[in-house]
RODO-2510 file (C-alpha; in nm, 4 decimals, decimal comma):
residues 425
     n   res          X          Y          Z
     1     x     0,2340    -2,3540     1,1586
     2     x     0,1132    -2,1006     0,9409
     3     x    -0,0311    -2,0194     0,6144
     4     x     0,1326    -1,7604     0,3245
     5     x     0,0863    -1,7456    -0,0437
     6     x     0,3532    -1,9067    -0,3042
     7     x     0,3094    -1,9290    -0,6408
     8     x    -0,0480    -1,7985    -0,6325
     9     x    -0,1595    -2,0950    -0,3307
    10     x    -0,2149    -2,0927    -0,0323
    11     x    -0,0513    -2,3037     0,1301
    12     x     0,0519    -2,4530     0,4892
    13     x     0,3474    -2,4173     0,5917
    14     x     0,6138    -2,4983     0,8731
    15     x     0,7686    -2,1729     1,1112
    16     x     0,9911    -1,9525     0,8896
    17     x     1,3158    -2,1279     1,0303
    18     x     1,3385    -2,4608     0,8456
    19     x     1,6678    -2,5965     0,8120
    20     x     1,5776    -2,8704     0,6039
    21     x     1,4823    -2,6849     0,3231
    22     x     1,6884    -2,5737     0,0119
    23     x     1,8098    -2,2658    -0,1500
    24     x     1,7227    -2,1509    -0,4907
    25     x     1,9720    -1,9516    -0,6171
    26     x     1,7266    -1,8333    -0,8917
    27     x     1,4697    -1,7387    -0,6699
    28     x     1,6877    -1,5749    -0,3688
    29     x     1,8209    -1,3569    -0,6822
    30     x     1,4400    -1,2657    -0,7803
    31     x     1,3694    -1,1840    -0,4237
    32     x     1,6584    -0,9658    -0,3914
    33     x     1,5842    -0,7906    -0,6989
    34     x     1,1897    -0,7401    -0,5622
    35     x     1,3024    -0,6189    -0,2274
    36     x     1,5192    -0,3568    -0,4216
    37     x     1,2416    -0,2477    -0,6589
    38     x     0,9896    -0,1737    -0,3391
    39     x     1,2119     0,0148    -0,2064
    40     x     1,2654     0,2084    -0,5297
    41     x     0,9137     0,2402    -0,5089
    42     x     0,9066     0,4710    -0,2136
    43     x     1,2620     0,6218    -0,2307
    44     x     1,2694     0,7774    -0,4739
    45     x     0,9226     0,6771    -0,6257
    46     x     0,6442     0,7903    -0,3973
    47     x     0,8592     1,0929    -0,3074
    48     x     0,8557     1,2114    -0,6336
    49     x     0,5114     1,1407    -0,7147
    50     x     0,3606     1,3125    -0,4184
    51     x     0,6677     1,6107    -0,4176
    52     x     0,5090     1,7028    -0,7769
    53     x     0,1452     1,6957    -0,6795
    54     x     0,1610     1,9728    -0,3551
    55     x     0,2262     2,3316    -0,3714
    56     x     0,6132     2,4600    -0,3899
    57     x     0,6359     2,5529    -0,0393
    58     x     0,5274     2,1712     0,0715
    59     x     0,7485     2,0170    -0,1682
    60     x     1,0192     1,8780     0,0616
    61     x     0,7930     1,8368     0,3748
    62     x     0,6219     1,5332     0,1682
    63     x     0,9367     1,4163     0,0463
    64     x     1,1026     1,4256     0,4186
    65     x     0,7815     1,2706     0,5473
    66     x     0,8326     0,9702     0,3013
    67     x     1,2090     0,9291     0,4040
    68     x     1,1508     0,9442     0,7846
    69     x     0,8502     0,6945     0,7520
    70     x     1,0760     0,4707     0,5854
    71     x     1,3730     0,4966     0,8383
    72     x     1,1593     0,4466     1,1343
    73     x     0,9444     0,1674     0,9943
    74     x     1,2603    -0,0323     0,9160
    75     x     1,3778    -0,0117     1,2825
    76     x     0,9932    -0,1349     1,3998
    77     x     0,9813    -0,4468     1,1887
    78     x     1,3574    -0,5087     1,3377
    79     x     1,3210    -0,4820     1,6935
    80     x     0,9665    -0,6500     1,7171
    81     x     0,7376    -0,5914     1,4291
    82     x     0,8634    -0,9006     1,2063
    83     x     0,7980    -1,0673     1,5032
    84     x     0,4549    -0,9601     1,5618
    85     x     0,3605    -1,0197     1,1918
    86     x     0,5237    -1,3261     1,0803
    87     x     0,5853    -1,5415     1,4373
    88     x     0,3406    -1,7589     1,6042
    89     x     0,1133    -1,6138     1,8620
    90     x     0,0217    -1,8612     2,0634
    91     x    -0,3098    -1,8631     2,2039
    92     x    -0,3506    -1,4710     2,0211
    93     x    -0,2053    -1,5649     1,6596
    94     x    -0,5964    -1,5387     1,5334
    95     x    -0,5094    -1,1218     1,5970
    96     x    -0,1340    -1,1152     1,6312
    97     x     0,2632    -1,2775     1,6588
    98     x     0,4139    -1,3107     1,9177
    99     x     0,7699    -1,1797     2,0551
   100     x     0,9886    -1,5128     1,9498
   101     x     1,1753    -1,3604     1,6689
   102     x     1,2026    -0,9762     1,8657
   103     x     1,5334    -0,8388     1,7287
   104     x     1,5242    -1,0629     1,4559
   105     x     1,6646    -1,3654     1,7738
   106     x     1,7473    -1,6823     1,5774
   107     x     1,7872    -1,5260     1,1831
   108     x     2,1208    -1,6504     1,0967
   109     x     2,3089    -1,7355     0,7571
   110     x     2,1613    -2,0347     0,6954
   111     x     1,7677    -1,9588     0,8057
   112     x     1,5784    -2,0483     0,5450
   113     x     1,1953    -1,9558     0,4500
   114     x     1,1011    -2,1756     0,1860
   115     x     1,3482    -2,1566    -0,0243
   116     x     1,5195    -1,8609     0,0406
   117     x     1,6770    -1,7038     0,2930
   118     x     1,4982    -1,5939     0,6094
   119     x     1,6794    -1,2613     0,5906
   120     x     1,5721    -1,2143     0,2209
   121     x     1,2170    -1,2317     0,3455
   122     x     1,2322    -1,0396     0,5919
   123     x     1,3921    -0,7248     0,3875
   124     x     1,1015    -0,7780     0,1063
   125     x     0,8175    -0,7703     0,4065
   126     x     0,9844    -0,4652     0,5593
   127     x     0,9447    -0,2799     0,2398
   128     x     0,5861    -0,3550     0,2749
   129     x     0,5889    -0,1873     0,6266
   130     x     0,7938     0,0937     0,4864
   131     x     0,5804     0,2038     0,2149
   132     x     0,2256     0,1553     0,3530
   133     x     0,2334     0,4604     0,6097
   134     x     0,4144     0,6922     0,3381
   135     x     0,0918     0,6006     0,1421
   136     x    -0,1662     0,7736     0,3776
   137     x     0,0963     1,0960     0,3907
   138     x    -0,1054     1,2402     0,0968
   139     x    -0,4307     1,2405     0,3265
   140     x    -0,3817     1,4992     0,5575
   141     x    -0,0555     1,6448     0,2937
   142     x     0,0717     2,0228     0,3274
   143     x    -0,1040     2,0758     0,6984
   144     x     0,0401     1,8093     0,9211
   145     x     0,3210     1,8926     1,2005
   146     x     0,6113     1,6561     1,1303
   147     x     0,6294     1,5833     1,5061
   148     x     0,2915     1,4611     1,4870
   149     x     0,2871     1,2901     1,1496
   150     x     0,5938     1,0448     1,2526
   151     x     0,4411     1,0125     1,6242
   152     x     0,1091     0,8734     1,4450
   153     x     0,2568     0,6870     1,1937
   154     x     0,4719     0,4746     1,4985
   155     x     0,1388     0,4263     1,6597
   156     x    -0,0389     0,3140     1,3192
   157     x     0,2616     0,0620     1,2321
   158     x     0,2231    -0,1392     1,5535
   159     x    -0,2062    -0,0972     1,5935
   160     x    -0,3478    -0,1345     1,2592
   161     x    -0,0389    -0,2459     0,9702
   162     x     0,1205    -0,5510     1,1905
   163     x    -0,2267    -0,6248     1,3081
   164     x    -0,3719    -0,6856     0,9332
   165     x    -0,0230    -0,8082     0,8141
   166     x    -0,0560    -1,0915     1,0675
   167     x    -0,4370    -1,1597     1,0024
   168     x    -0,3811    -1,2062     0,6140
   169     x    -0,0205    -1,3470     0,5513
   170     x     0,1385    -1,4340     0,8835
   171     x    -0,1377    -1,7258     1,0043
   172     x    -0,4203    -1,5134     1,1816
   173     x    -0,7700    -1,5481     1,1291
   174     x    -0,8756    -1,4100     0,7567
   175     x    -0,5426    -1,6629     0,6716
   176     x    -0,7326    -1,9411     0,8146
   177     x    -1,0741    -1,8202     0,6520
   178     x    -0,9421    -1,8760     0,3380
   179     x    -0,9195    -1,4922     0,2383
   180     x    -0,7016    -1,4249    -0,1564
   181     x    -0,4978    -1,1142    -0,0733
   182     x    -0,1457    -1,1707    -0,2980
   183     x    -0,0001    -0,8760    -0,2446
   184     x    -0,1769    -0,6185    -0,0008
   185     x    -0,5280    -0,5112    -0,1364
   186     x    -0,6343    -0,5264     0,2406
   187     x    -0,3019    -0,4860     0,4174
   188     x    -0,1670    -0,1885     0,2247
   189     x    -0,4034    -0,0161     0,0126
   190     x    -0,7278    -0,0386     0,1621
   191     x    -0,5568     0,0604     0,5549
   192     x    -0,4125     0,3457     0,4101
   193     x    -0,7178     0,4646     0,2290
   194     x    -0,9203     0,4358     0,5013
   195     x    -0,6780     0,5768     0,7176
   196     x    -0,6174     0,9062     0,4688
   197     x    -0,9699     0,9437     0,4680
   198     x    -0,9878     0,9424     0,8632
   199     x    -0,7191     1,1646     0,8461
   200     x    -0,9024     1,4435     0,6294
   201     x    -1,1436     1,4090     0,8758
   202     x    -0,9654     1,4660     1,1723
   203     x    -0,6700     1,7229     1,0803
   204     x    -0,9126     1,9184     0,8559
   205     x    -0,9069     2,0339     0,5173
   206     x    -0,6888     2,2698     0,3739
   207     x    -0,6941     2,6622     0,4049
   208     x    -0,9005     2,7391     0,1314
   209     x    -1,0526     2,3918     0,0328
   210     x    -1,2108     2,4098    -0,1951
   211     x    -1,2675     2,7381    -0,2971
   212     x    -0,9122     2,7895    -0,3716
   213     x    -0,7175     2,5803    -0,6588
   214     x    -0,4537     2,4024    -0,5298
   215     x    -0,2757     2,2687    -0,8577
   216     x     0,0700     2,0868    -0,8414
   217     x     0,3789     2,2616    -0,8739
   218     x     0,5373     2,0638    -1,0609
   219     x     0,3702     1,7714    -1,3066
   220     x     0,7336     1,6852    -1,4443
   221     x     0,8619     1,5284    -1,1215
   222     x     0,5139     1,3162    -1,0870
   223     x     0,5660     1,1931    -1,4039
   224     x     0,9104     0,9851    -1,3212
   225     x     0,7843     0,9688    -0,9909
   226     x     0,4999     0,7450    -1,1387
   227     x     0,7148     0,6003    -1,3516
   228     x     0,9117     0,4617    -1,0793
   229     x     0,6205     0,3832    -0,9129
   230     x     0,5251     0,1739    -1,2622
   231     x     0,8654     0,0057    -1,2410
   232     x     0,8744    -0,0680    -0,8913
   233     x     0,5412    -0,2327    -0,8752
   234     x     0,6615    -0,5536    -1,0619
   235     x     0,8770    -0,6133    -0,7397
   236     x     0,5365    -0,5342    -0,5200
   237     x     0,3662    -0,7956    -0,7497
   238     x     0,5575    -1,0219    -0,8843
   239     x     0,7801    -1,0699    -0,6013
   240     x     0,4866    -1,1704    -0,3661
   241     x     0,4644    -1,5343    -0,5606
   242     x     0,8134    -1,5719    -0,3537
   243     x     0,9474    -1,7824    -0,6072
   244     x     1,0961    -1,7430    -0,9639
   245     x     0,8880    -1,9023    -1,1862
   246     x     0,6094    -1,9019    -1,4175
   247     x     0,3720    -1,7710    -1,1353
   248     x     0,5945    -1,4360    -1,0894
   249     x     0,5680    -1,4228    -1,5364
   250     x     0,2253    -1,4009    -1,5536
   251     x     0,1860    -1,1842    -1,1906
   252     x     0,4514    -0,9842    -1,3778
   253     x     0,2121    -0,9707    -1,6798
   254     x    -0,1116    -0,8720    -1,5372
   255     x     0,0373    -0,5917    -1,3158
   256     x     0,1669    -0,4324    -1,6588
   257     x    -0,1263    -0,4453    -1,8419
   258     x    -0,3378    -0,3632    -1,5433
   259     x    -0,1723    -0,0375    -1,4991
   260     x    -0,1621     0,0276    -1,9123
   261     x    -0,5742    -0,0008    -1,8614
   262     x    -0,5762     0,1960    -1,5805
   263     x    -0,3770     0,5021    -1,7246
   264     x    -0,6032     0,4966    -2,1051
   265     x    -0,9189     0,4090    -1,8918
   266     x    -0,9112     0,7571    -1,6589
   267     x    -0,7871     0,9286    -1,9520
   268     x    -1,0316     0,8446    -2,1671
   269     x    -1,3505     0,9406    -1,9165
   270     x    -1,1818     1,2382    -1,8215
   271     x    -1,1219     1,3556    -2,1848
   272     x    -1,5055     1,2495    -2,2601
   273     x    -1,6060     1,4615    -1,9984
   274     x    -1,3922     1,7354    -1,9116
   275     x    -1,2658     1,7693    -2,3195
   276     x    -0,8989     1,7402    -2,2640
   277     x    -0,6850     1,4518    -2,1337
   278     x    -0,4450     1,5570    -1,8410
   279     x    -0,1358     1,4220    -1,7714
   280     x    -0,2032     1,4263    -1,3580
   281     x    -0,5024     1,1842    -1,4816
   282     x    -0,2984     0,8934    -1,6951
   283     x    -0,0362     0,8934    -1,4128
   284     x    -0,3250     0,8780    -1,1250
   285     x    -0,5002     0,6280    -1,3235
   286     x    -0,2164     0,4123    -1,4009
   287     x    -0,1808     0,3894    -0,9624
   288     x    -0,5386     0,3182    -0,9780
   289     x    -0,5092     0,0237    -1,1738
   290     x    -0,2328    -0,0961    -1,0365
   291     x    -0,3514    -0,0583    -0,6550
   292     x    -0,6687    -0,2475    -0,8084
   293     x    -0,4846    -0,5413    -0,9382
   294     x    -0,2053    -0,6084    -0,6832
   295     x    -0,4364    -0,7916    -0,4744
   296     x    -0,5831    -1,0490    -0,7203
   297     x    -0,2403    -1,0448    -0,9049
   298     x    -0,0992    -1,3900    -0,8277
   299     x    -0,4267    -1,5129    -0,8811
   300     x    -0,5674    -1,3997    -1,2367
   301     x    -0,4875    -1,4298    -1,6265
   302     x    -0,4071    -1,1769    -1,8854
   303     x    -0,8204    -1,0873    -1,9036
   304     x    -0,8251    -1,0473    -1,5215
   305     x    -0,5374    -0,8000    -1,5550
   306     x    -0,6555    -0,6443    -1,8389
   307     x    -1,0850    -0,6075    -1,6775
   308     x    -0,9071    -0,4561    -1,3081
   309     x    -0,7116    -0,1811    -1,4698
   310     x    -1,0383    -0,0698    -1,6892
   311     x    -1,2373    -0,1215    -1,3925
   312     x    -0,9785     0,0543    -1,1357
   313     x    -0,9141     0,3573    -1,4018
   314     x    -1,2947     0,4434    -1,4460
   315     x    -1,4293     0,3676    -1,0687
   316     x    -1,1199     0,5203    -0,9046
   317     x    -1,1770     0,8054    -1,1349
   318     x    -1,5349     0,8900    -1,0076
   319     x    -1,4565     0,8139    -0,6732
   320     x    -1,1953     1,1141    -0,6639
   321     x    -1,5036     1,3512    -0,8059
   322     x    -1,7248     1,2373    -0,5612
   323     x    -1,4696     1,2553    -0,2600
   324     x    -1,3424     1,6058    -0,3667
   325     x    -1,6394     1,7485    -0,5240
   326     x    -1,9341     1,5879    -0,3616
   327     x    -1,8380     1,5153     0,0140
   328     x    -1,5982     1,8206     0,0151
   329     x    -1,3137     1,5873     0,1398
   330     x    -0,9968     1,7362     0,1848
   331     x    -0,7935     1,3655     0,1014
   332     x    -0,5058     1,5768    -0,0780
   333     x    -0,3468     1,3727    -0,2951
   334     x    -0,6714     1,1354    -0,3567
   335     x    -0,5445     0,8558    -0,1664
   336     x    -0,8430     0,7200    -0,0681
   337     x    -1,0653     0,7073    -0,4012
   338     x    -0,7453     0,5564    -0,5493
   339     x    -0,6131     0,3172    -0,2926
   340     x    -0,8915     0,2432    -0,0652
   341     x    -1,1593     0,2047    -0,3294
   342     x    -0,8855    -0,0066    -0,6063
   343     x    -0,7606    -0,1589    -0,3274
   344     x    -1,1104    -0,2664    -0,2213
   345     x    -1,2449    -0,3366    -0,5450
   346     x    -0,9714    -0,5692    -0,6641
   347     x    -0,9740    -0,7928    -0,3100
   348     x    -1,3596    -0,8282    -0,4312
   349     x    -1,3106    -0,9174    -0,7753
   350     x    -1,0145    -1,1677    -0,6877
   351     x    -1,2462    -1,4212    -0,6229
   352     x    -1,3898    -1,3748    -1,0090
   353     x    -1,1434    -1,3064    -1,2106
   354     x    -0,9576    -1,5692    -1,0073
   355     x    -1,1828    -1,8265    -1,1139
   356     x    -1,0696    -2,0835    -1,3778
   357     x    -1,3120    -2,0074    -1,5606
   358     x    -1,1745    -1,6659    -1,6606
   359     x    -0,8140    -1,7449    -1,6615
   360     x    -0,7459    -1,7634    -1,2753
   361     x    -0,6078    -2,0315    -1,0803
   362     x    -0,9218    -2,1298    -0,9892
   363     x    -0,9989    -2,2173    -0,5636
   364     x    -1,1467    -2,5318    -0,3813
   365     x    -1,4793    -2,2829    -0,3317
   366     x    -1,7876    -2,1899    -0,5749
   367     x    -1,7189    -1,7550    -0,6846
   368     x    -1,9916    -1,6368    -0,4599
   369     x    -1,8331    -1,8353    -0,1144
   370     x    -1,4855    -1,7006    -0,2355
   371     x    -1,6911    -1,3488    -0,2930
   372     x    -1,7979    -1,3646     0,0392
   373     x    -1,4649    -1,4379     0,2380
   374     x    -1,3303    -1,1314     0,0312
   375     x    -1,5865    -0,9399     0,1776
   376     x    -1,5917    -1,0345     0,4873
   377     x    -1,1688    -0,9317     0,4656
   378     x    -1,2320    -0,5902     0,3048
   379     x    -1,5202    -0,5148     0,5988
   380     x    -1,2830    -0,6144     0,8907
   381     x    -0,9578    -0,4054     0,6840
   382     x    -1,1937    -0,0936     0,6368
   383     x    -1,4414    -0,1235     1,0118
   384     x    -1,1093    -0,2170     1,2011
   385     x    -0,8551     0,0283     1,0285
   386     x    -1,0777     0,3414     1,0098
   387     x    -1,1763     0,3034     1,4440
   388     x    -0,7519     0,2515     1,5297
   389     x    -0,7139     0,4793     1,2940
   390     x    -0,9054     0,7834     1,4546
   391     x    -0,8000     0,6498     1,8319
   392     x    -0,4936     0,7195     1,7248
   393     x    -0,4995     1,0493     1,5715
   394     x    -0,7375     1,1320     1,9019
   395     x    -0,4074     1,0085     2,1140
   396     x    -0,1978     1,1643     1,9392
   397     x    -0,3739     1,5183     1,9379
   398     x    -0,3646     1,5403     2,3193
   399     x    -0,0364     1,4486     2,3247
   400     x     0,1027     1,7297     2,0420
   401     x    -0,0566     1,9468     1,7614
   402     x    -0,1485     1,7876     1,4580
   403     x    -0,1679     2,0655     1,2124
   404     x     0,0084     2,4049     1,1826
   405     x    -0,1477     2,7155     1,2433
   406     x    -0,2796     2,9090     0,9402
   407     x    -0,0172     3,1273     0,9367
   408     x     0,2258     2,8461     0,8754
   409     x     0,0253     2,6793     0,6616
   410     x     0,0374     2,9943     0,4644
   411     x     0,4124     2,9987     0,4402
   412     x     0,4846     2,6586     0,3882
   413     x     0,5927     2,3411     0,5560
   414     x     0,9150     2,3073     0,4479
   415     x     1,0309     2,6577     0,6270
   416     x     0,7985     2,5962     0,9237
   417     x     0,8611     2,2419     1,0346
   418     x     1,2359     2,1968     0,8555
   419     x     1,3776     2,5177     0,7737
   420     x     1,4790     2,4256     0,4150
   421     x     1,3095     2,5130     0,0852
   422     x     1,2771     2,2739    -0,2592
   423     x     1,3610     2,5434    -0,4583
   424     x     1,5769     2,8978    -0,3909
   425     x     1,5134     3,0611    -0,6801
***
């Protein structure tokens, strides 16, 4: 048995494999569409987004970093991680899966999950795993060896991503405690917050942080970037309720207007106080509000949606000052105020704005017992992510380099670690 989230429940349901249940055609067509639109979200989405916000000479070693991540995570969640996310661990499924469904043993034509089919599932989850990791590329962006950026990023999919994944959607223990996490506040943006922040730790900041402007090269190819990002985030949303119906409308809904708050909100602060709007600042605030509302989502009403992207655009916003500015903290592409702290923030407020009383669903629980489960799931993503996190990245040190040299780092990661450059002008 296990528990997942459909239509904006949680509910209890029997292993993935269930013959006796019956295909939609309308929602198997949704869920195709979703799993299509995630991936759109890193490829070309993310790539874009970050490509934009480093220097020239870094431009395509994001952009490769995003594509490899992608490649290799697909090839995990085949050969074991669906598995170890999504099938019953036995006497360990309070932490993990186990190895029943390894190479993806018993998915046929006519396995069903819910209703649709098991292999539609498993393509929308493994755009989850595909895009998380790409995420925390903009902590430790323009100084990381590619070797050791994909050798960490292996090592992070199977320790920390399956690990959460299982505890939150595939039966493990914040599943059983009740925790509201629709479509990866803890499993997606709050472990790669945490684990870009770990990462500025560890690899170090920049040469010349931050004495030295760093501005992006090219605001342009953000822009659509973000805009795919925008676009892409319905399927992220919206195609977490599983089904096609009135649940996926409204999750649909709230992720719009969420990010529509979140772009105006960090505009407008940043305009109050800096005298100018900027367009790296609408974009970065409309991933703000979205990363804040994607984990209440499937939960909340048009006034939820509207509250988390005000609330994610003006929080995320001094978060970033007081990373960059005030701790010095070289998280490049501000993945941590922005994810981590939105991703954080909006796990919390699920359990208010998802109240009936405001528009939500409602839950069997009073607002501060629901408060405290999110809690207690945003303290065990952040403690448990940021320790595997830096094991890791310890590991991984002794076994190669993490960072180039400062001469390379002077001439660019795309000649030192691939040889190529994004533009020959």
């Amino acid at each position: 048995m296990f528990k997942t989230l459909v239509g904006g429940m949680l509910l209890t349901l029997l292993p993935l494999v269930a013959a006796a249940d019956e295909l939609d055609s309308g929602d198997t067509a949704w869920m195709l569409t979703s799993s299509a639109l995630v991936l759109f979200m890193l490829l070309p989405g993310l790539s874009l987004f970050y490509g934009g916000l480093v220097r020239s000479k870094n431009a395509l070693s994001v952009v490769m970093q995003c594509f490899a991540i992608g490649c290799v995570a697909s090839v995990i969640w085949f050969v074991i991680g669906y598995s170890l996310a999504f099938s019953d661990g036995g006497s360990m499924n309070w932490f993990i899966g186990g190895t029943s469904k390894a190479f993806l043993s018993g998915v046929s034509f006519d396995s069903m999950s819910g209703t649709i089919p098991e292999s539609v599932f498993i393509i929308f989850q493994m755009t989850f795993v595909m895009i998380t990791p790409a995420l925390f590329v903009g902590g430790f962006a323009e100084r990381i060896r590619f070797s050791g950026m994909l050798l960490f990023s292996i090592l992070w999919i199977f320790a920390v991503y399956l690990p959460l994944c299982h505890w939150v959607w595939g039966g493990g223990w914040l599943s059983d405690l009740g925790l509201m996490d629709f479509a990866g506040g803890t499993v997606v943006h709050i472990s790669a917050g945490v684990t870009a922040l770990v990462a500025a730790l560890v690899v170090g900041s920049r040469k010349g942080f931050p004495r030295s402007p760093m501005p992006p090269h090219n605001l342009t190819i953000t822009v659509a970037g973000a805009g795919m990002l925008w676009f892409g985030w319905f399927g992220f949303n919206a195609g977490s309720a599983l089904v096609s119906d009135g649940s996926a409308g409204m999750t649909m809904l709230v992720t719009h207007l969420a990010a529509a708050c979140g772009s105006l909100a960090w505009m407008t602060v940043e305009w109050i106080k800096h005298g100018k709007p900027s367009v790296l600042g609408i974009v970065t605030g409309m991933v703000a509000g979205l990363g804040t509302v994607t984990p209440a989502s499937g939960f909340i009403g048009p006034i939820g949606g509207v509250a988390l992207g005000v609330a994610g655009g003006v929080v995320c916003y001094f978060a970033t000052q007081f990373i960059k500015r005030g701790l010095k903290l070289d998280d490049s592409l501000d993945v941590f105020p922005v994810h981590g702290v939105g991703g954080a923030m909006g796990t919390l407020l699920a359990a208010v704005f998802g109240a009936a009383a405001l528009g939500g669903v409602g839950f069997d629980r009073s607002i501060t017992g629901q408060l405290g489960v999110q809690a207690i799931g945003v303290l065990a993503a952040v403690g448990y992510t940021a320790l595997v996190s830096y094991v890791i990245f310890k590991i991984v040190g002794a076994i190669t380099p993490l960072r180039v040299d400062e001469e390379e780092e002077d001439q660019g990661l795309d000649i030192v670690c691939h040889d190529e450059r994004g533009y020959n002008f």
